[in-house]
N, CA, C and O atoms as CSV, one atom per row, in Angstrom:
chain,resi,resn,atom,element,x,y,z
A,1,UNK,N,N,-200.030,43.881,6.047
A,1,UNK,CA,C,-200.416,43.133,7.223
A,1,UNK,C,C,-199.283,42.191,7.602
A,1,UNK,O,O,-198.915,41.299,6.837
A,2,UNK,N,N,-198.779,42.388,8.707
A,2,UNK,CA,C,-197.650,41.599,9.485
A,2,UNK,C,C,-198.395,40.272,10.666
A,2,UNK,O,O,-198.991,40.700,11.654
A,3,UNK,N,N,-198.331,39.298,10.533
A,3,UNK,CA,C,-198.923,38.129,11.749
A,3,UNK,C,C,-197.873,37.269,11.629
A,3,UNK,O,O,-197.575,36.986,10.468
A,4,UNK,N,N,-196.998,36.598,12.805
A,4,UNK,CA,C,-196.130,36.013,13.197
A,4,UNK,C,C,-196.625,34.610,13.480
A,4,UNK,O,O,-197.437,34.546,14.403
A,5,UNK,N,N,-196.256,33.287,12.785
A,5,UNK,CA,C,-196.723,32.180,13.659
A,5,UNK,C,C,-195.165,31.634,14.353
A,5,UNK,O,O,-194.158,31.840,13.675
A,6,UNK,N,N,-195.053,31.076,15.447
A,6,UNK,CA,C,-194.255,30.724,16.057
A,6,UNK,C,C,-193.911,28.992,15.612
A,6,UNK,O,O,-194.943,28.441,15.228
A,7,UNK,N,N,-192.698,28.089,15.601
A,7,UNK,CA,C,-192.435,27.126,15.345
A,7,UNK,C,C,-193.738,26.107,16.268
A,7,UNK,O,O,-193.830,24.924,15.943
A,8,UNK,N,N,-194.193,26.374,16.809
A,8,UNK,CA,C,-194.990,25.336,17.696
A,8,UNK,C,C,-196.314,25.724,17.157
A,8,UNK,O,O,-197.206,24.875,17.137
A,9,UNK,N,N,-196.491,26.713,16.794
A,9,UNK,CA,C,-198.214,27.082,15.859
A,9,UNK,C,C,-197.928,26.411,14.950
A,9,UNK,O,O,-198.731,25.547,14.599
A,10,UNK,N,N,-196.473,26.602,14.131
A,10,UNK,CA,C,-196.689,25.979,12.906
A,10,UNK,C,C,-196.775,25.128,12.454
A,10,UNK,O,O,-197.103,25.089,11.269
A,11,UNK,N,N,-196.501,23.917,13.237
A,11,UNK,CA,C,-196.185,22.839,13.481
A,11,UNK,C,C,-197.636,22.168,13.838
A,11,UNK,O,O,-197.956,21.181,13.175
A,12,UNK,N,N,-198.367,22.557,14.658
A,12,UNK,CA,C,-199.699,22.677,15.272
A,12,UNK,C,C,-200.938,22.839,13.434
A,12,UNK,O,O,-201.715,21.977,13.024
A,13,UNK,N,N,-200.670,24.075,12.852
A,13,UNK,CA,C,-201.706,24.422,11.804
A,13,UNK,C,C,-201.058,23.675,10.480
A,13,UNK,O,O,-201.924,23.486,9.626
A,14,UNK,N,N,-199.978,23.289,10.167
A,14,UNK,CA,C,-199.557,22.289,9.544
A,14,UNK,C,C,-200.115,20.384,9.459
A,14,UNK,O,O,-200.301,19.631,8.503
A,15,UNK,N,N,-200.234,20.187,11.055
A,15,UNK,CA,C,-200.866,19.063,11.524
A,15,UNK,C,C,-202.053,19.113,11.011
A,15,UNK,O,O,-202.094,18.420,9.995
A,16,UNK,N,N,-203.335,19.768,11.322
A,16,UNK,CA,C,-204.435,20.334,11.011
A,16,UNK,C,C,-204.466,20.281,9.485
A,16,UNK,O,O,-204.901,19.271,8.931
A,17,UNK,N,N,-204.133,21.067,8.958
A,17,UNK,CA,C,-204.254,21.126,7.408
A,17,UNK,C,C,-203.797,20.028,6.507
A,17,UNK,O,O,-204.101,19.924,5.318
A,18,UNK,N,N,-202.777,18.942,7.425
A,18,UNK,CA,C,-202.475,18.014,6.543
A,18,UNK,C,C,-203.886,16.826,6.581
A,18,UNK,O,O,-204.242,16.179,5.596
A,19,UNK,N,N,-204.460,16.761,7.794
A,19,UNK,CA,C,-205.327,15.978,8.056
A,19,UNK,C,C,-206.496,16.487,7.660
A,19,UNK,O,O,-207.477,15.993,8.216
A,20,UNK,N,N,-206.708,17.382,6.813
A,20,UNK,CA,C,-207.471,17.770,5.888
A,20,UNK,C,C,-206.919,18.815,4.008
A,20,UNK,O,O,-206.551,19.918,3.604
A,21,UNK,N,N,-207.256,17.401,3.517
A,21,UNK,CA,C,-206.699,17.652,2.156
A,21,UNK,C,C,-207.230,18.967,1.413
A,21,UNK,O,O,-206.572,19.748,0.726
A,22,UNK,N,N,-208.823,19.013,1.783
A,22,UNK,CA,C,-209.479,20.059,0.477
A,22,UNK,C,C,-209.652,21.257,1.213
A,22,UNK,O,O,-210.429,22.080,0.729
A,23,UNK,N,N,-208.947,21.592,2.557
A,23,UNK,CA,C,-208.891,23.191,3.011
A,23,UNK,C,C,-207.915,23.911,2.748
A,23,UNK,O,O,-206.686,23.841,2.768
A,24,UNK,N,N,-209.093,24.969,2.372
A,24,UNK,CA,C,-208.185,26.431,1.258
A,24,UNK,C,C,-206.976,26.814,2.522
A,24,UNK,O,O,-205.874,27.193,2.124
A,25,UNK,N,N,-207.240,26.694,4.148
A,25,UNK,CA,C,-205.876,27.630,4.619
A,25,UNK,C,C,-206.235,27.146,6.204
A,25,UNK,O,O,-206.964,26.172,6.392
A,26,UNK,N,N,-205.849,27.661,6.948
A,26,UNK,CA,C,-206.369,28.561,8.102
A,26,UNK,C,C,-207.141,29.740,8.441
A,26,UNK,O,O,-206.615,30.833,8.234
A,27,UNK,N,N,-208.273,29.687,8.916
A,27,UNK,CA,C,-208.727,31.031,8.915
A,27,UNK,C,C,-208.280,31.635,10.518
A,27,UNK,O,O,-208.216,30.906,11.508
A,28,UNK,N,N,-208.049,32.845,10.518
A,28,UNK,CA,C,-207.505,33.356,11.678
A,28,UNK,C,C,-208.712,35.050,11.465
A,28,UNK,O,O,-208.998,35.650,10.428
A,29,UNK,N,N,-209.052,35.281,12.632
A,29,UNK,CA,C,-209.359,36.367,12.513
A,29,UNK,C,C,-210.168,36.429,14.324
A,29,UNK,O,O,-209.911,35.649,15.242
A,30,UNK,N,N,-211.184,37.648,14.359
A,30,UNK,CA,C,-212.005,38.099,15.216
A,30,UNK,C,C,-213.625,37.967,15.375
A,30,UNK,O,O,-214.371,38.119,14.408
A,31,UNK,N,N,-214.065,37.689,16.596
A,31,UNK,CA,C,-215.209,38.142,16.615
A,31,UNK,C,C,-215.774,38.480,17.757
A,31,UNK,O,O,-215.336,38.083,18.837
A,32,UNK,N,N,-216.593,39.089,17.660
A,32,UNK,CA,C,-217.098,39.851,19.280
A,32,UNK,C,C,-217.525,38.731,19.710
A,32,UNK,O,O,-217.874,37.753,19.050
A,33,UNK,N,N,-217.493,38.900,21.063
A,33,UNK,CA,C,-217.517,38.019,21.786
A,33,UNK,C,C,-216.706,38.444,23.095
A,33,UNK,O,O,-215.911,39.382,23.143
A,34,UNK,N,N,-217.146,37.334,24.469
A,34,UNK,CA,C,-216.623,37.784,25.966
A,34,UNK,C,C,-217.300,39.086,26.479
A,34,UNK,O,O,-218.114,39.963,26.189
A,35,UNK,N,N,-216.140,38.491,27.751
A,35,UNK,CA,C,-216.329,40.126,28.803
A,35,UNK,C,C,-215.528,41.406,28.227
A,35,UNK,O,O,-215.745,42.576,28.540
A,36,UNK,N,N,-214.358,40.837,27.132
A,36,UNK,CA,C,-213.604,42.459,27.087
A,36,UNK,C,C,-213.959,43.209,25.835
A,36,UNK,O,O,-213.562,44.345,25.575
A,37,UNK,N,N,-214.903,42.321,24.930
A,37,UNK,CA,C,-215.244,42.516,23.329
A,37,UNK,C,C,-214.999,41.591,22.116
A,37,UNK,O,O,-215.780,41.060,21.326
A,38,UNK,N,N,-213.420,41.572,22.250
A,38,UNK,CA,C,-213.562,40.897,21.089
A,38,UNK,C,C,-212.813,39.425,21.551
A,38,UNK,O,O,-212.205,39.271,22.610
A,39,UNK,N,N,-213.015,38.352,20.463
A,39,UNK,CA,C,-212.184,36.949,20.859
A,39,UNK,C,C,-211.503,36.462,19.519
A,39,UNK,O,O,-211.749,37.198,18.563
A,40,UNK,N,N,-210.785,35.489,19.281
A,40,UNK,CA,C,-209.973,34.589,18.269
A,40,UNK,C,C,-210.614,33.888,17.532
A,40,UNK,O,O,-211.632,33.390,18.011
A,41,UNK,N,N,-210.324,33.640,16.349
A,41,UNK,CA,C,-211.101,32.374,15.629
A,41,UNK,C,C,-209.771,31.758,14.844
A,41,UNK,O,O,-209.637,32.047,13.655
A,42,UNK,N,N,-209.401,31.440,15.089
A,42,UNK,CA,C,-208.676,30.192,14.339
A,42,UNK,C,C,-209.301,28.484,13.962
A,42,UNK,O,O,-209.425,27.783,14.967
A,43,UNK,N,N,-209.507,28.123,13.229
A,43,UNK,CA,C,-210.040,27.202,12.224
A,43,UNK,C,C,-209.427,27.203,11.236
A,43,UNK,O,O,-208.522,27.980,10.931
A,44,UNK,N,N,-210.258,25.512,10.062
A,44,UNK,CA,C,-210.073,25.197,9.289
A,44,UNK,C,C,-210.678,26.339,7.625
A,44,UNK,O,O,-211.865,26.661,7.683
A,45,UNK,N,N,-210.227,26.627,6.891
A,45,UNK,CA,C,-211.194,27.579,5.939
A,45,UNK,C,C,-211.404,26.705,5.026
A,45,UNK,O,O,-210.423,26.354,4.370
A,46,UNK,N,N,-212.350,26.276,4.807
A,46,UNK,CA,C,-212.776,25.161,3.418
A,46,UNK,C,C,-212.855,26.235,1.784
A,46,UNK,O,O,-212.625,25.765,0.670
A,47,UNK,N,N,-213.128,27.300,1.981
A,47,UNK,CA,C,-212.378,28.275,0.626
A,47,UNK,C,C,-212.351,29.526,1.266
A,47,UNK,O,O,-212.692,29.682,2.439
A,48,UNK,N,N,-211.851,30.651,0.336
A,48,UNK,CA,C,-211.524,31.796,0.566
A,48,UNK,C,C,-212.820,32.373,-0.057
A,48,UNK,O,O,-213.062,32.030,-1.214
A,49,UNK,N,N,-213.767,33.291,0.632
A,49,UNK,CA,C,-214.637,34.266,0.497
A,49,UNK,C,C,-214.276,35.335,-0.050
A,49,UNK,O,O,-213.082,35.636,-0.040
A,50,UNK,N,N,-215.454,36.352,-0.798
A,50,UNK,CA,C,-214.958,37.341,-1.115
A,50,UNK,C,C,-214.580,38.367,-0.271
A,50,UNK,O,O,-213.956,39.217,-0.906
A,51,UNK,N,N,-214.670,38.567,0.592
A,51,UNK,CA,C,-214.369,39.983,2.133
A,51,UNK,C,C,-213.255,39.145,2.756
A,51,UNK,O,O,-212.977,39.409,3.925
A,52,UNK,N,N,-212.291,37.763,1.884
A,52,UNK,CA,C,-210.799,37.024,2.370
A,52,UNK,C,C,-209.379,37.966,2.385
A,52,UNK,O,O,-209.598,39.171,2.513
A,53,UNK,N,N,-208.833,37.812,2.341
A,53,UNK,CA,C,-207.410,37.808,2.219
A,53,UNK,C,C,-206.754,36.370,2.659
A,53,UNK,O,O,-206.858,35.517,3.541
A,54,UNK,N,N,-206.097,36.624,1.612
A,54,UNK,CA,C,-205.289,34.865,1.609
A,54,UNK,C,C,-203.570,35.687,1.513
A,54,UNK,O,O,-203.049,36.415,0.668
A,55,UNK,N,N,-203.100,35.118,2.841
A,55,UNK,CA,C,-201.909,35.875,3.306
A,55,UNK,C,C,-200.704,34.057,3.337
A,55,UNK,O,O,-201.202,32.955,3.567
A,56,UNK,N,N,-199.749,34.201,3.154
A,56,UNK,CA,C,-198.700,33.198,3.243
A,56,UNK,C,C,-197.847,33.639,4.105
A,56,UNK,O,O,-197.199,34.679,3.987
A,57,UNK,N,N,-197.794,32.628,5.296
A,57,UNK,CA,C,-197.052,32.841,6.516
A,57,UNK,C,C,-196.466,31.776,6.871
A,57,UNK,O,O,-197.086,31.061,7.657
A,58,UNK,N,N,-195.002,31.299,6.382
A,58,UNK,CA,C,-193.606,30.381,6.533
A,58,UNK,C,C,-194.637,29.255,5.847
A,58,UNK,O,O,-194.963,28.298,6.550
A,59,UNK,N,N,-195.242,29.374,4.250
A,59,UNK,CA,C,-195.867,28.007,3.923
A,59,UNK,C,C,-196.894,27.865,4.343
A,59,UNK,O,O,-197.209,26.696,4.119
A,60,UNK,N,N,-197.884,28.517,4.994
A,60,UNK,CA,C,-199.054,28.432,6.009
A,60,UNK,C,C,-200.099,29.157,5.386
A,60,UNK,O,O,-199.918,30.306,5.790
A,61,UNK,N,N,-201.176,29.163,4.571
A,61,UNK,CA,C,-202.256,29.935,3.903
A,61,UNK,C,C,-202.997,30.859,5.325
A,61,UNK,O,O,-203.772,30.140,5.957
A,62,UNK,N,N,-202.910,31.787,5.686
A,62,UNK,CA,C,-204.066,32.371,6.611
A,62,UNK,C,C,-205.012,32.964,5.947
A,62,UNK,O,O,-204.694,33.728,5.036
A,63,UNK,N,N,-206.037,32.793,6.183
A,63,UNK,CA,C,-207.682,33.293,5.708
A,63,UNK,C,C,-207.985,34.592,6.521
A,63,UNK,O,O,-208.418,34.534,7.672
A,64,UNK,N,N,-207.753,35.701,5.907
A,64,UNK,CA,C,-208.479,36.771,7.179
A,64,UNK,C,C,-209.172,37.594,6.802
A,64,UNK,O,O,-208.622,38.342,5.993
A,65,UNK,N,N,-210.261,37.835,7.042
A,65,UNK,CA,C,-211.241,38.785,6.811
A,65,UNK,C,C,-211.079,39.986,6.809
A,65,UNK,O,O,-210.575,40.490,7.813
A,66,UNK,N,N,-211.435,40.782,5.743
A,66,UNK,CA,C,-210.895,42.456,5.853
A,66,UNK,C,C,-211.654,43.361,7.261
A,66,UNK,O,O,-211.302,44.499,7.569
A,67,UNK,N,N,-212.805,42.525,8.032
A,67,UNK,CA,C,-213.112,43.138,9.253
A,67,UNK,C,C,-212.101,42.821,10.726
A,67,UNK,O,O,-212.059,43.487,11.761
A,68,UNK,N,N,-211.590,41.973,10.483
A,68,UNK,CA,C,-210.523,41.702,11.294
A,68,UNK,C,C,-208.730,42.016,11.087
A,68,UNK,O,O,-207.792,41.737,11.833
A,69,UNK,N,N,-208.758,42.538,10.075
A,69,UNK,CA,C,-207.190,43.220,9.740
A,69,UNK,C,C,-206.404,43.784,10.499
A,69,UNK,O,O,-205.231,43.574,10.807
A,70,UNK,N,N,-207.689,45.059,10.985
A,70,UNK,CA,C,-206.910,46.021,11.653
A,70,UNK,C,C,-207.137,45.608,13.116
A,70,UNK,O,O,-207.026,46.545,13.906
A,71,UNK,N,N,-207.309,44.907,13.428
A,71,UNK,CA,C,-207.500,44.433,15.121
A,71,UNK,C,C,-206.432,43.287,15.115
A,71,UNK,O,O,-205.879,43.053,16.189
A,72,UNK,N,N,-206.081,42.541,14.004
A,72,UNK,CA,C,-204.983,41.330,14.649
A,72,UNK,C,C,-203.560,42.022,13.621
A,72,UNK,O,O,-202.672,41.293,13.179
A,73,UNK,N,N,-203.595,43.115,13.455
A,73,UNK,CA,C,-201.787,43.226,12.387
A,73,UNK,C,C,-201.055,43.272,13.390
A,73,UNK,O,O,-201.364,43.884,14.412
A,74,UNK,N,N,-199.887,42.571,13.215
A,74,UNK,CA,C,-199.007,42.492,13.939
A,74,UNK,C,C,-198.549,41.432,15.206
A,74,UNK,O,O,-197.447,41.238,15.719
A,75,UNK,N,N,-200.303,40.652,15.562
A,75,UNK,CA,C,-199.587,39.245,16.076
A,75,UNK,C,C,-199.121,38.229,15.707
A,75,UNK,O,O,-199.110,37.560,14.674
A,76,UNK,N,N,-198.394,38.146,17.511
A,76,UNK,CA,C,-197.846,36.869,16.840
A,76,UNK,C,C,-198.495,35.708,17.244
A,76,UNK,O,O,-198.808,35.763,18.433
A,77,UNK,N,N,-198.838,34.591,16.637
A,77,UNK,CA,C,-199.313,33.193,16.957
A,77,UNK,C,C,-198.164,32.294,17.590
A,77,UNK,O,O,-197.009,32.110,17.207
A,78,UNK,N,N,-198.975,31.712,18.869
A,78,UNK,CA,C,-197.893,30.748,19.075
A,78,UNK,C,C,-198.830,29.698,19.650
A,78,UNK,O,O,-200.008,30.057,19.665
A,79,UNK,N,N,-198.596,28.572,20.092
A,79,UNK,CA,C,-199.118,27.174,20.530
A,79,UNK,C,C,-198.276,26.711,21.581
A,79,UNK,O,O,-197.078,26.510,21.382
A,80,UNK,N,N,-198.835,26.522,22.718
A,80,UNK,CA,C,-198.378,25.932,23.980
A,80,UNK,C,C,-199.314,25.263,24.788
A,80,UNK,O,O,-200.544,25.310,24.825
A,81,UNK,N,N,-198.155,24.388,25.676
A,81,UNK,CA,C,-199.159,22.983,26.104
A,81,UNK,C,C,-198.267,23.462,27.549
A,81,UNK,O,O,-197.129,23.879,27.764
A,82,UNK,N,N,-199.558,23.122,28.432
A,82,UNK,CA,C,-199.544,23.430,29.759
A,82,UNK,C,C,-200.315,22.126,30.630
A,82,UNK,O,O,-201.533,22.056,30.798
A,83,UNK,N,N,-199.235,21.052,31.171
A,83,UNK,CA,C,-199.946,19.953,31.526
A,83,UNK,C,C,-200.750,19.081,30.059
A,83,UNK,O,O,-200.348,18.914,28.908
A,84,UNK,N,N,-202.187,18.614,30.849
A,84,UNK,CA,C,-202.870,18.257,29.934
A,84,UNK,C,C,-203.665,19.693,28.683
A,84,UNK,O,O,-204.176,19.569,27.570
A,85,UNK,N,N,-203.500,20.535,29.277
A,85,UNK,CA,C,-203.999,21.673,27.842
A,85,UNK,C,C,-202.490,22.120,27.429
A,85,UNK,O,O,-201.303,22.060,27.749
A,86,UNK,N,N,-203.513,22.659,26.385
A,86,UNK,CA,C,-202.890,22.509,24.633
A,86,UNK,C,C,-203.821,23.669,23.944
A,86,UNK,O,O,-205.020,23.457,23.760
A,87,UNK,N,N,-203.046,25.220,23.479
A,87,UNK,CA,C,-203.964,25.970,22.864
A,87,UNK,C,C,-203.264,26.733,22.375
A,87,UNK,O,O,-202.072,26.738,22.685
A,88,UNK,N,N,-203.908,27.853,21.218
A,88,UNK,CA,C,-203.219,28.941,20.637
A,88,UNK,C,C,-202.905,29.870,21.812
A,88,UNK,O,O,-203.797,29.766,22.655
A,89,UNK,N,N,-202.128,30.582,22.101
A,89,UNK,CA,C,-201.933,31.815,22.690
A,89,UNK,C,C,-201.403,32.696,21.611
A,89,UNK,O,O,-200.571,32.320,20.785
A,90,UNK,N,N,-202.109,34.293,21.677
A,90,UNK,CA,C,-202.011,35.262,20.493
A,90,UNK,C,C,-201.390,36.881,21.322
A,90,UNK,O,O,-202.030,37.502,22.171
A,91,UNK,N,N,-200.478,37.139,20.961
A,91,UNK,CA,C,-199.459,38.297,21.566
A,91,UNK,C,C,-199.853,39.728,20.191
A,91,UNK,O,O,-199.383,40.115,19.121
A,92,UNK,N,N,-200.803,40.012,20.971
A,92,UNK,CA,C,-201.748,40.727,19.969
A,92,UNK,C,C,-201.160,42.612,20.212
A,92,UNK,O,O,-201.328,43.188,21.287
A,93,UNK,N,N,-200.593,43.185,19.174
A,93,UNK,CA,C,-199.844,44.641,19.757
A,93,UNK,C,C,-201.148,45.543,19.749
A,93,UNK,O,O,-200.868,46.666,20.166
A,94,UNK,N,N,-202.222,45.435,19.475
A,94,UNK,CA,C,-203.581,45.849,19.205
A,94,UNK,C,C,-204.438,46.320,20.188
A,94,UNK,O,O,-205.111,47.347,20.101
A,95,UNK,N,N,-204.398,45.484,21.209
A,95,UNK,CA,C,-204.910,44.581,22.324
A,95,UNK,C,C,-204.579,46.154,23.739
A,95,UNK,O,O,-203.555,46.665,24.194
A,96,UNK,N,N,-205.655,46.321,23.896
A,96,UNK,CA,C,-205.259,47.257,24.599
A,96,UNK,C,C,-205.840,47.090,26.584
A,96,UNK,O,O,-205.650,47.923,27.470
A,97,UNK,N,N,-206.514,45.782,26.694
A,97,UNK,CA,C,-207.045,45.294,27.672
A,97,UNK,C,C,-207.115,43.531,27.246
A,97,UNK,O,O,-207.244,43.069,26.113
A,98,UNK,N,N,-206.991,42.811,28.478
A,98,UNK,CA,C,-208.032,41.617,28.135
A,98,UNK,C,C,-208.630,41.287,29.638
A,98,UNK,O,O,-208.424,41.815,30.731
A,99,UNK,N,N,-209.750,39.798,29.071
A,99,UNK,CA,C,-210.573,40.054,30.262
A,99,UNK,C,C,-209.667,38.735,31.612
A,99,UNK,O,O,-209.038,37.726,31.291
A,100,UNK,N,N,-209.788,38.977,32.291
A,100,UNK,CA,C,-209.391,38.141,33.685
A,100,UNK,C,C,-208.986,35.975,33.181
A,100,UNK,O,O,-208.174,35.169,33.635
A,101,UNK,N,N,-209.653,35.916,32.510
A,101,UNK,CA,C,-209.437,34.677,31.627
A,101,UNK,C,C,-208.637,34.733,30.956
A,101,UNK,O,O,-207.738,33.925,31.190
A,102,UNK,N,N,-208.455,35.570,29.870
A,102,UNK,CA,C,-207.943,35.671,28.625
A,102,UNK,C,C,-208.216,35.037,27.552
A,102,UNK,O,O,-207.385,34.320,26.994
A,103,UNK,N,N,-209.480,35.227,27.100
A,103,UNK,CA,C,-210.400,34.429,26.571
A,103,UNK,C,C,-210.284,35.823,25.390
A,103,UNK,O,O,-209.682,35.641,24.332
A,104,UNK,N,N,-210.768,36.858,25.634
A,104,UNK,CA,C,-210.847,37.726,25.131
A,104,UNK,C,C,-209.941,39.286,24.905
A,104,UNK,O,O,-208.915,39.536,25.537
A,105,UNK,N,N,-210.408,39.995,24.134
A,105,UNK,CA,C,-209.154,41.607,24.322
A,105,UNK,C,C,-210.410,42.584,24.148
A,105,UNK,O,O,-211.614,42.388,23.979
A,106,UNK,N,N,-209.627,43.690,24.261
A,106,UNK,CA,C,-210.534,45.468,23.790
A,106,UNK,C,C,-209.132,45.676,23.348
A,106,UNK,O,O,-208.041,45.253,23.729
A,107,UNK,N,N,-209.657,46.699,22.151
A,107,UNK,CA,C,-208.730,47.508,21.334
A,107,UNK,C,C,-209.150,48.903,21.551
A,107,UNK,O,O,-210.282,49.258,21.879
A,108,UNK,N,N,-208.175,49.626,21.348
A,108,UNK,CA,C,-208.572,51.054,21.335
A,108,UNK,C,C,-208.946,51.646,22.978
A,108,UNK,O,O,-209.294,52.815,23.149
């Protein structure tokens, strides 16, 4: 499994994790959800589950669920601020649609 975080994610999930001492990582993964199917979850992971993978990315613990593997291999994470917002954006090679927002993707 290949996932890219960009200097401004990392910088971003670094912040996050320092301001919380007893979380096992980042969790990054999928869940249905939206108009196109599926959506993002990025959060805090307070431990690693058994259906985890605990992946190390530049120093960065990611938490990802073996149901979400094959739908996020290969993005990349990045973090950008636009005005007053501020959010992950995910450059997903998977991703074979998303919906008019970009809230969401379809694979396949």
């Amino acid at each position: 499994m290949t996932i890219t975080i960009t200097p401004a994610a990392s910088e971003r999930m670094r912040s996050f994790l320092a301001g919380t001492p007893g979380a096992a990582g980042v969790r990054f993964g999928v869940k249905k959800t939206g108009c196109s199917g599926f959506g993002y979850v990025v959060d805090l992971a307070t431990a690693v589950g058994e259906g985890d993978r605990s992946v190390d990315v530049d120093g960065i613990p990611l938490i990802v669920d073996e149901k979400s593997l094959p739908l996020i291999d290969g993005t990349v994470i990045d973090f950008q601020r636009q005005g007053l917002n501020a959010s992950f954006v995910f450059h997903n090679p998977n991703a074979t649609g998303e919906c008019g927002c970009g809230e969401s993707f379809t694979v396949g």
